[in-house]
C-alpha positions in Angstrom: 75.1 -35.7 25.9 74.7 -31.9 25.2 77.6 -30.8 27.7 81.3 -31.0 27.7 82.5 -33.4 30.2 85.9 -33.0 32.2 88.0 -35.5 34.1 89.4 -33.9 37.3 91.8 -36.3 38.2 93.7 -36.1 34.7 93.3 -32.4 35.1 95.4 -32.4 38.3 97.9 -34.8 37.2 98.8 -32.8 33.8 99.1 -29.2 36.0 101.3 -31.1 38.2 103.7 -32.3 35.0 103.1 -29.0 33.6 104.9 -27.2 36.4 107.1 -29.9 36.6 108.8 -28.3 32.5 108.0 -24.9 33.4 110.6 -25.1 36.0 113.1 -25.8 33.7 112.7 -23.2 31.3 113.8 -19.4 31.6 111.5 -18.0 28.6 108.1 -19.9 28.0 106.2 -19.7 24.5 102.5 -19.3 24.9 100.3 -20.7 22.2 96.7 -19.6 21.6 94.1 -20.2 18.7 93.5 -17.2 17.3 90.0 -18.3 16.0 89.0 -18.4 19.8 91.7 -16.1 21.6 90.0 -16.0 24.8 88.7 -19.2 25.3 92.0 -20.9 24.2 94.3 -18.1 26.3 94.8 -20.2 29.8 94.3 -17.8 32.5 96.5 -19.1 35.2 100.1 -19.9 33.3 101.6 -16.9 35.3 100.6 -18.9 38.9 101.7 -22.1 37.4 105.4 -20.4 36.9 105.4 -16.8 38.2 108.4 -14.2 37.6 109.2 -16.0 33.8 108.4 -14.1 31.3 105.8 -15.4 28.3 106.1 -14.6 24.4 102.5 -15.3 23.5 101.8 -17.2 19.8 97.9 -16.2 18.5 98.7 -19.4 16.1 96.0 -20.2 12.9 96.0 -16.6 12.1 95.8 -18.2 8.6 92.3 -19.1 9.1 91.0 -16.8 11.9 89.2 -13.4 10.5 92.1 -11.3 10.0 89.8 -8.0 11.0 90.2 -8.6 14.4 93.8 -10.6 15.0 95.5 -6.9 15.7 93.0 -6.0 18.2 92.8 -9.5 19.7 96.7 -9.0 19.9 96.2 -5.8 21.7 93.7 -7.0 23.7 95.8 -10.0 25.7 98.7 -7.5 25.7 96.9 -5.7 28.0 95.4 -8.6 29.4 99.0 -10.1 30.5 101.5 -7.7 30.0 103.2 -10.5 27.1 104.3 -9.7 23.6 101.3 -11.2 21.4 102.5 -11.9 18.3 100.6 -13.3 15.2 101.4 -16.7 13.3 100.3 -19.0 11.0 101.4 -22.3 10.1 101.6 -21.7 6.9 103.6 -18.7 6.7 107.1 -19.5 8.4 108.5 -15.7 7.6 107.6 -14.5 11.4 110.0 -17.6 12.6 113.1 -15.4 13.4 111.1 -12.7 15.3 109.8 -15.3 17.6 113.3 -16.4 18.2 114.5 -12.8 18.7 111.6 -12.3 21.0 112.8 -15.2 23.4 116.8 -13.9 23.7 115.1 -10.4 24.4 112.7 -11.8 27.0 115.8 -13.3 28.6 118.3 -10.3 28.5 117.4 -10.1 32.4 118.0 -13.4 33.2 121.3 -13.9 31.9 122.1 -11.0 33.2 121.5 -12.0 36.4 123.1 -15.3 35.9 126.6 -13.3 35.2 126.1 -10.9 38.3 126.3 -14.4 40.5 129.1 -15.3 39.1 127.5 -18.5 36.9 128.7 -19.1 33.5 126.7 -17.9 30.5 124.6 -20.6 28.3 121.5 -20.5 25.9 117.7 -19.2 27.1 115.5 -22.2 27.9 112.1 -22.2 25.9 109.1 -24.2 25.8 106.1 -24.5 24.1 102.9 -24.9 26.1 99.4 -24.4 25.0 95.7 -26.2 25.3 95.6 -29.7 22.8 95.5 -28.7 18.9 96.5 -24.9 19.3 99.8 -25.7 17.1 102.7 -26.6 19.8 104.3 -29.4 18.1 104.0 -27.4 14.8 106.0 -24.3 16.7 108.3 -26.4 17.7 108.9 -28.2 14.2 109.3 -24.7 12.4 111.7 -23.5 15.5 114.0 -26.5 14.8 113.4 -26.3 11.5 115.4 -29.5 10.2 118.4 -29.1 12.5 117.4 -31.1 15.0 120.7 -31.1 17.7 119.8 -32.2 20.4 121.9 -31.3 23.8 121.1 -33.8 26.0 119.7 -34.0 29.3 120.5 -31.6 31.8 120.6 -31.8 35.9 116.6 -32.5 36.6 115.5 -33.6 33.5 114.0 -36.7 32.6 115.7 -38.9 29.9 112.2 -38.0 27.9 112.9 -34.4 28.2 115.8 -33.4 25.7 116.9 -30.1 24.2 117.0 -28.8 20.7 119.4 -26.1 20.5 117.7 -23.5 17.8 121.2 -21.2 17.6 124.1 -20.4 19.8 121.1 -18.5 22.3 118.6 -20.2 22.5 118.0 -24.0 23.5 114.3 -25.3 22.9 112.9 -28.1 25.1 111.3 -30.4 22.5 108.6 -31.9 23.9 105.9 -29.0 24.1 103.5 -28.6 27.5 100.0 -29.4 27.3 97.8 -27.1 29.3 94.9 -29.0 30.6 91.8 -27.8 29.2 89.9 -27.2 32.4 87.0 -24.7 31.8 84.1 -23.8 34.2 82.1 -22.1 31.2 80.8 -24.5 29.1 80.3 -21.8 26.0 84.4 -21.6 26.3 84.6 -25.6 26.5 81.9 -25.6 23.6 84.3 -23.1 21.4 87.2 -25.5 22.5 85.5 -28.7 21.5 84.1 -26.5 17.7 88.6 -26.2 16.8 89.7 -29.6 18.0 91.4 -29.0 21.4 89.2 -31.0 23.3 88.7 -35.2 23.0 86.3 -35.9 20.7 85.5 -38.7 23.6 84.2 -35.9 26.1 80.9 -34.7 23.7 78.7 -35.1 21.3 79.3 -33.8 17.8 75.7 -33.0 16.9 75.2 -30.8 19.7 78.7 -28.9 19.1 77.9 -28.9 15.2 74.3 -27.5 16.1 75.6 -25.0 18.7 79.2 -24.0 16.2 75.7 -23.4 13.5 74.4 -21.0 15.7 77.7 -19.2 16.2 78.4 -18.6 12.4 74.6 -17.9 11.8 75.3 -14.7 14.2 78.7 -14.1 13.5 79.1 -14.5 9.7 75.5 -16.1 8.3 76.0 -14.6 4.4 79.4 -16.3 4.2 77.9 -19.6 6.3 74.8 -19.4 3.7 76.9 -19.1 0.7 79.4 -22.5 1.4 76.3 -24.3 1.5 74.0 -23.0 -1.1 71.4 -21.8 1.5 69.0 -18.6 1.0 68.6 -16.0 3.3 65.3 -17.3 4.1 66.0 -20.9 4.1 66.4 -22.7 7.8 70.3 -24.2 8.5 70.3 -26.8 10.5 72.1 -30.2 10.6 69.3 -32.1 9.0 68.7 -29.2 6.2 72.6 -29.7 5.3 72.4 -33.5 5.1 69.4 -32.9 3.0 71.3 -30.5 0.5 73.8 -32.9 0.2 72.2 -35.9 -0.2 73.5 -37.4 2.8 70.8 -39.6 3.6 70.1 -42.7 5.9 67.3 -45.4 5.7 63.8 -44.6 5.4 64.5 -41.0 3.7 66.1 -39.9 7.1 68.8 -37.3 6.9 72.4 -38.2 7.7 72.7 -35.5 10.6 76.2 -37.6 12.3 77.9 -37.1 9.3 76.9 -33.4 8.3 78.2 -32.8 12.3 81.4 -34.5 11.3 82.0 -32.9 8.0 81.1 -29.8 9.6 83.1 -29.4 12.2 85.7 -31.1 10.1 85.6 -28.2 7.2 85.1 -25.5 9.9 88.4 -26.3 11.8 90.5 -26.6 8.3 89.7 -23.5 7.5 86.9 -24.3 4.3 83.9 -22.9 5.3 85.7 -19.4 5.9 88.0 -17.2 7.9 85.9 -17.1 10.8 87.0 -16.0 14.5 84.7 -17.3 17.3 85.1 -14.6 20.1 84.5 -10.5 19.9 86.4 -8.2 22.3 83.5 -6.8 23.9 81.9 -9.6 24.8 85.2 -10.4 27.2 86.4 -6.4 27.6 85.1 -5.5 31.1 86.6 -8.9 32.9 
């Protein structure tokens, strides 16, 4: 198997329960991988929910390539007309400036809400993003460990409850999974190198050789260095196994497992600080 595969009929049926939350919601929180901005950055959330405005999260800034999260920022700023704002699960400090992002986001709203006459109450807030970005994790450190929950309201499912974050804001705590539909199979690849695709729909060998090839071009000296390789020395799956003594029958080389600890060390971070994606390669579209 040395493509992604892609189930169209689950991809319908979670757009269709996507739109189904966004409905409900008056500010919705936008969650990207900041190791692969673009390819993690779903391009049609605005015609899923038009006219609601979008805070957007470049989460696991704690183990993208910090060189280029400011311009990566700038770049889907541009790109959506959203606030981008940097985060990192491990650093909880930027917590109340995504909160005070969402209450200014919805300063129209409400406004509009008194004009008619309607009585004042909290923003409404999700979380959506593509599998493994971080949503459940944004929602935890929203909630922190006051988790009060309001209830159902009119329209809402009994599954569907509200967290209420402060007096302002009300946070719906189940997060929105964007499907992770991609025609480009170098985006799907990039998707399926950090985790946010099934490990059922490819092959690890081939996205381990192919997420190789990536840090080869990208960041080779650093990719070189975490596993002892010279600069004239060939990496490949089978050379790893063979460094590390991961070896199978008959002197063959292990090259399942070095995919699997690969991609494993790669997506927490151990390898390096690597981002996936450059600007140009994405600037003129």
């Amino acid at each position: 198997m040395n493509h992604i595969h892609w189930y169209p009929g689950h991809i319908a049926k979670a757009q269709r329960q996507l739109k189904e939350k966004l409905n409900l919601v008056d500010v919705i929180i936008e969650v990207l991988d900041a190791r692969i901005p673009y390819s993690s950055w779903y391009k049609n959330t605005a015609e899923l929910c038009p006219n609601k405005p979008r805070l957007i999260l470049m989460n696991k800034a704690d183990v993208s390539d910090e060189k280029f999260n400011k311009s990566w920022a700038k770049f889907l700023n541009i790109k959506t007309g959203c606030k981008v704002i940097t985060t990192s699960l491990s650093n909880k400090s930027d917590t109340n400036l995504i909160i005070s992002e969402i209450i200014n986001l919805s300063k129209e709203i409400m406004q509009k809400r008194i004009i008619k006459g309607l009585l004042p109450r909290p923003t409404r807030t999700m979380v959506i993003g593509m599998p493994n970005v971080g949503k459940s994790s944004t929602i935890n450190r929203l909630v922190k460990r006051a988790k009060t929950k309001t209830g159902a309201k009119a329209g809402v499912t009994r599954q569907q409850q509200w967290v209420r974050i402060n007096e302002k804001v009300e946070l719906l705590d189940t997060p929105g999974i964007i499907p992770t539909i991609q025609d480009d199979q170098f985006q799907a690849l990039k998707l399926a190198c950090v985790n946010s695709i099934g490990e059922n729909a490819y092959d690890s060998e081939f996205v381990a050789n192919e997420l190789i090839n990536i840090l080869i071009r990208l960041y080779d000296d650093e990719f070189r260095k975490y596993f002892n390789f010279s600069a004239n020395e060939e990496i490949s799956l089978n050379s790893i196994a063979l460094k590390k003594n991961w070896i199978l029958k008959n002197s063959i080389p292990d090259a399942k497992r070095a995919s699997l600890i690969l991609l494993s060390n790669f997506r927490d971070g151990k390898i390096g600080k690597f981002t996936l994606e450059r600007i140009e390669e994405y600037d003129t579209i």
